[in-house]
N, C-alpha and C positions, 0 to 999 in steps of 0.2 A: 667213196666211203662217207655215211652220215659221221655229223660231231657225234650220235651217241653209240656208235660204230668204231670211234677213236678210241687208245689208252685212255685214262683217264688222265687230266690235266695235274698234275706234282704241284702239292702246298706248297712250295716257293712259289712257282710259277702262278700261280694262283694268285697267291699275293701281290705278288708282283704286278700283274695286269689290275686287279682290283684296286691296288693303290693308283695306276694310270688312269683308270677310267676315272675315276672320284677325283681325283687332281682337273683332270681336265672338266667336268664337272663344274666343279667348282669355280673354276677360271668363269667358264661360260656365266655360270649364273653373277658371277662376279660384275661382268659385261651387262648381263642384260639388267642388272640391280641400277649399274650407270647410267645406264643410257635412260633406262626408265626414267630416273631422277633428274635428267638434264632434257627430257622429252624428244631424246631423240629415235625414232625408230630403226629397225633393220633394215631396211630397202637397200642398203648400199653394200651387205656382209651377206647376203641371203647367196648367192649361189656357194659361197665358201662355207658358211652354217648348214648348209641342205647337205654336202660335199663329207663333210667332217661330221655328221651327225647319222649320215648312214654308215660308215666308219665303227660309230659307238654303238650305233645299235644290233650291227652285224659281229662284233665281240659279247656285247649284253647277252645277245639272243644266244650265241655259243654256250655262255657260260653258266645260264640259266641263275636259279634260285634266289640268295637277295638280290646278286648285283641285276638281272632281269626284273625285280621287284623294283629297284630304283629307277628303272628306264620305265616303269608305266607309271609310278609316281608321280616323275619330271615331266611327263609326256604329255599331262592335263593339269597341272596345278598353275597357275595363272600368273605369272610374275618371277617363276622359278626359272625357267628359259628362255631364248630366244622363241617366236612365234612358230618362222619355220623349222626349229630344230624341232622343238614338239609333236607338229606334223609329222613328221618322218620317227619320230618314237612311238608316236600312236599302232604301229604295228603290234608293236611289242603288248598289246593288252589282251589280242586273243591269235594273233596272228604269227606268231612264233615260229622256230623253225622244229619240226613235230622229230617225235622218233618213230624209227620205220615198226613196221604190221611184228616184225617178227619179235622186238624187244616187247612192244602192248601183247602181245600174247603171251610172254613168257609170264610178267607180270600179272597179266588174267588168270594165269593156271596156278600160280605161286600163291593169288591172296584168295581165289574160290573154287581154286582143286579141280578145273576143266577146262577145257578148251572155251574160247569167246563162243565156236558154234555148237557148240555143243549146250553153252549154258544161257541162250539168247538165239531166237525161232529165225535173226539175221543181226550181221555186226559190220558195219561197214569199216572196209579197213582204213580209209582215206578221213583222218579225225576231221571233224565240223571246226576246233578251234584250239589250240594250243598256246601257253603260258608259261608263267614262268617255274610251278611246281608241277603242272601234270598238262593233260592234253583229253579233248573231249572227242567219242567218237559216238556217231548215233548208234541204235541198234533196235531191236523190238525184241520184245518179252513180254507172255502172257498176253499175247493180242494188242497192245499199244507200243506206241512209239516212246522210246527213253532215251536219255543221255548217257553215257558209259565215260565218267571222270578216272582216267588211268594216271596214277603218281609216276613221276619220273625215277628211276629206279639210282638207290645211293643217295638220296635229297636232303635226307638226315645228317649225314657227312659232309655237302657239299656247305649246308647250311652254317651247319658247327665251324666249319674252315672260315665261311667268309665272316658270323660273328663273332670268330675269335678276332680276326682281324680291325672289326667296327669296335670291337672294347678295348685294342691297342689306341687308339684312337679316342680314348672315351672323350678328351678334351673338345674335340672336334664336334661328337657327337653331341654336344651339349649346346653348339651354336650360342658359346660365347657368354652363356647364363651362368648364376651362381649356383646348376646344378650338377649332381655328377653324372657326368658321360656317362660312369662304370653300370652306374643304376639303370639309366638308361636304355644300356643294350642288353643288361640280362633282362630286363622286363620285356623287350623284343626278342628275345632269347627263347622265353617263356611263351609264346605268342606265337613264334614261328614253328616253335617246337609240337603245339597244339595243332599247329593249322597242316601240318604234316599228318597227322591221325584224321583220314577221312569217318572212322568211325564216330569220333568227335563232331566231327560238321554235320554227320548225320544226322545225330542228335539235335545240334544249335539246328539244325534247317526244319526237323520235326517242330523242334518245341516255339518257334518262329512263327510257322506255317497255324500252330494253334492259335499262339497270339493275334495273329492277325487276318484271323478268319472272318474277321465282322466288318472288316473295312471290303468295301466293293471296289475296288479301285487297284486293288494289288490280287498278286499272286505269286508266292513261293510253292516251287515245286513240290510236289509228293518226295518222299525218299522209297523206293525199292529195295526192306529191308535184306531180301532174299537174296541180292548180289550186291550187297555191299560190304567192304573188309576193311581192315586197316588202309591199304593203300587203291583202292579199288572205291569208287561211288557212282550208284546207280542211281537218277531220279526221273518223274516227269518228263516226256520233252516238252516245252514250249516253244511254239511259232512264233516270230516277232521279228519287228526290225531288232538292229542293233542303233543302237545309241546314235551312233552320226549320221545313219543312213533317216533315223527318223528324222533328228535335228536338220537336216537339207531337204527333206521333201515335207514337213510339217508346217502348218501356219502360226504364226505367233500365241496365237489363241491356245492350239494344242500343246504346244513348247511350254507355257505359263504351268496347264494343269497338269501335264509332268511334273514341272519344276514343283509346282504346291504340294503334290503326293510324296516327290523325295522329300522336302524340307520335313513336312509332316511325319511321315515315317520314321527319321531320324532320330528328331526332337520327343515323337511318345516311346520310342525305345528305350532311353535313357531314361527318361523323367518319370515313365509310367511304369516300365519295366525293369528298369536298373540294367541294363545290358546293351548294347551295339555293334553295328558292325561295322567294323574299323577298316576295309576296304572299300573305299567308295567309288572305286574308279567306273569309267565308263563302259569299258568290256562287262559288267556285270548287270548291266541295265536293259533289258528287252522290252520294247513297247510291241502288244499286243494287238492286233485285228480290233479288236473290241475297244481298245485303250486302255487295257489295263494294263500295269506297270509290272512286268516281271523282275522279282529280286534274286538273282544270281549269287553263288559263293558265300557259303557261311562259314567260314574253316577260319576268320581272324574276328571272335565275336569276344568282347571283354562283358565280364559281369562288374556290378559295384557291390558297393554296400550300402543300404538304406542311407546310414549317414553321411557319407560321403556326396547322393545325389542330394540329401537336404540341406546340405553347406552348397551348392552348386547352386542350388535353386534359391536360396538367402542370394545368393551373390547377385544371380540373374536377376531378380524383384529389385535388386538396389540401383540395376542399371535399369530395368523397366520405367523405376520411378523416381529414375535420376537424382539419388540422392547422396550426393557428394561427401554427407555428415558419418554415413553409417558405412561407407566404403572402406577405410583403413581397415579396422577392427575385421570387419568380412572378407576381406581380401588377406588379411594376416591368419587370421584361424586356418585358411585352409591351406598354413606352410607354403604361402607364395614368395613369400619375402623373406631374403638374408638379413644377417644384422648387417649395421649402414645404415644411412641417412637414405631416405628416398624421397624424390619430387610426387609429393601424393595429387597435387593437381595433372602434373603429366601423366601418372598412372591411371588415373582414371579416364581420363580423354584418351586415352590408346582403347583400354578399352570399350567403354563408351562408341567408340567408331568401330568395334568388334560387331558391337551390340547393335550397329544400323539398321537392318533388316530388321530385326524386333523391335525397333521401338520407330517408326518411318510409317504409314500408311501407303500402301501401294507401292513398295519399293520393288525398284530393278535391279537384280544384280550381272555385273559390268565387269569385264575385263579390265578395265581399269580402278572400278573397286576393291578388287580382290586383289590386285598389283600395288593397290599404296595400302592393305592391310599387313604387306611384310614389311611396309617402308615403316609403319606407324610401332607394330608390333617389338620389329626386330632393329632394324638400321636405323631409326630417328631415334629410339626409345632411348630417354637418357640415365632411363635405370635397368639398362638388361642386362649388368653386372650383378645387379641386388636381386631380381627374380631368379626364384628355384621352384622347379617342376619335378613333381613328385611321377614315380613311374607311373601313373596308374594315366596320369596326363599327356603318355608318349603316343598313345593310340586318337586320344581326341582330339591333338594335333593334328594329325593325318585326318582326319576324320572333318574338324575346320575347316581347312582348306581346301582339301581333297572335292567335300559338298559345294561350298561356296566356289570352287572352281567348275565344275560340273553345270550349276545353275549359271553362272558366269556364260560357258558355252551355248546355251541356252536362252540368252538373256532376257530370263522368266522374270516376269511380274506377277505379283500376288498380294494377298493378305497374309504375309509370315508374319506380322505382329499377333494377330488372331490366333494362329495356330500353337504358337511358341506361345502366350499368355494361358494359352487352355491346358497343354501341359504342363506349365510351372503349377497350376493350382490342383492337379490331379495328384492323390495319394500314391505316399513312398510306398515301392515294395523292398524286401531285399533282394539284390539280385543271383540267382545261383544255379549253377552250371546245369542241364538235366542230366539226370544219371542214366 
């Protein structure tokens, strides 16, 4: 009998296990933050971290929704785990454990009123790739080939369950900052809530796909409005490696102009378009026959507000032109700081070394980069009682690290001072959802 073949798992129970996994979790990254800092590596814990880390990921994978969102998080961000525990999480981004033909069909008939073969000329039952909110299977419609994204059925509840549980916690969720946890996870709340409404992502994936029609270098799939529902999403297929499989058969050279088209991609989103998408991981990245960069999963896309990216972009020009004078004031306006005393020299050299890729000519970025920006950010920093992060900052978090971890596995060289300097000076838009 599959897990979604089982009852369903009882909110205590729930809880229960979600407080275990996150405990242990924490332990580990606890370790690896150590070790990090005293330079010592894994080689001597690696079969008991491989051991214990299929363990977690064979609970994640059961229980799907956030807590399977935290296992593809930890699984590529650079500094957050053990090396090998990561590896063995890496499953977890498309490789999941799938639900059987008979529950996707239900779901098929529930959000478009027919049978898969009745409403698709073929549907394979055996999905291409499954995750932590739904599961992809090929199929063809209208003479091409397409993806058929099926939501796991109850995600809504499962989701609700385990963010109630992340804002009992909110102290936790705050990592120690002068911010509220509470705020925190209802704005992941909000976020998740969205990214459950495929009709939504349909939307962000259209209005994406316009934006970045002029760049040769990418490709976001079509949306096939005609099967697609609330829980149900039909696009494009695209052929491509996946992310790791390119990263080990590609040359340094290829690896770089990857890395230059994600950095780029990023940075005009935000800066040019007021918008992003706050999933960065690498299950979403497909490199193409041709090399062009397939952009996977638009369902966690945040918009800003004009003003908000032109206080971001104030901020970024002051570390561009490293000017230590104009720092507090810009750093204060945009509600980064509690009251207290703050070491304004330390604050800026934390971030400052944020800001390395932008302001470096020809930088690499390093696993080891990206492993001493939590040391710098979070655990050196001698005012990360006095910084407060406003919610709209919980997604760009993820979004920091997440990329610079990415490029990290990559270890892409480029001109990101060039690209990152072309969008700061490119006009604000507002940013705002398409209807």
């Amino acid at each position: 009998m599959s897990d979604f073949d089982k009852p369903p798992t009882s909110w205590t129970r729930r809880t229960l296990k979600t407080g275990r996994i996150a405990a242990s979790l924490g332990r580990r990254a606890a370790s690896a933050a150590v070790r990090r800092r005293l330079g010592m590596d894994d080689a001597s814990a690696n079969e008991a971290t491989a051991d214990a880390f299929e363990r977690l990921a064979g609970e994640m994978d059961q229980m799907k929704g956030l807590v399977l969102k935290l296992g593809q998080m930890v699984s590529y961000l650079d500094g957050a785990m053990p090396e090998r525990g990561q590896r063995v999480l890496r499953r977890l981004q498309r490789e999941a454990a799938p639900m059987p033909y008979e529950r996707v069909r239900e779901q098929i008939i529930a959000q478009l009123g027919d049978e898969p073969e009745a409403l698709f000329e073929h549907f394979e039952r055996e999905p291409a790739a499954a995750a932590s909110i739904g599961q992809v299977h090929r199929a063809r419609f209208d003479g091409r080939d397409v993806a058929v994204k099926v939501q796991y059925p109850g995600m809504l509840d499962t989701l609700d369950t385990d963010l109630s549980n992340l804002r009992r916690m909110g102290a936790l969720a705050s990592l120690g900052m002068a911010t509220s946890g509470r705020q925190l996870v209802d704005e992941l709340r909000q976020r998740m809530i969205e990214e459950c409404d495929y009709g939504r992502e349909a939307r962000n994936q259209a209005h994406f796909r316009r934006l970045l029609a002029d760049d040769p270098r990418v490709v976001v799939p079509e949306v096939i409005a005609e099967r697609t529902a609330t829980g149900v999403l039909t696009m494009e297929w695209l052929d491509g490696d996946g992310f790791y499989t390119f990263r080990d058969r590609a040359t340094q050279a290829e690896r770089n102009q990857v890395g230059e088209v994600l950095f780029d991609i990023a940075f005009r989103s935000i800066f040019a378009h007021s918008a992003f998408n706050g999933d960065p991981h690498p299950g979403n990245v497909l490199v193409l026959p041709d090399g062009r960069v397939g952009l996977l999963d638009w369902g966690c896309v945040r918009y800003f507000t004009a003003s908000f990216v032109d206080s971001w972009k104030g901020v970024a020009d002051i570390m561009l032109q490293s000017d230590r004078a104009r720092f507090p004031d810009a750093f204060s306006q945009m509600g980064f700081v509690a009251p207290g005393p703050i070491d304004w020299d330390a604050q800026f050299d934390s971030i400052h070394y944020l800001y390395e890729p932008m302001v470096t000519e020809g930088f690499r970025f390093t696993q080891a980069y990206v492993g001493r920006t939590w040391d710098v950010l979070l655990w050196d920093n001698p005012n990360l009682r006095r910084i407060r992060l406003g919610p709209e900052w919980l997604l760009i978090q993820r979004l920091q690290w997440g990329l610079y971890s990415v490029l990290a596995l990559l270890e892409a060289q480029g001109r990101f001072d060039q690209s990152f300097a072309r969008w700061i000076a490119s006009p604000t838009v507002e940013g705002v959802p398409p209807a």
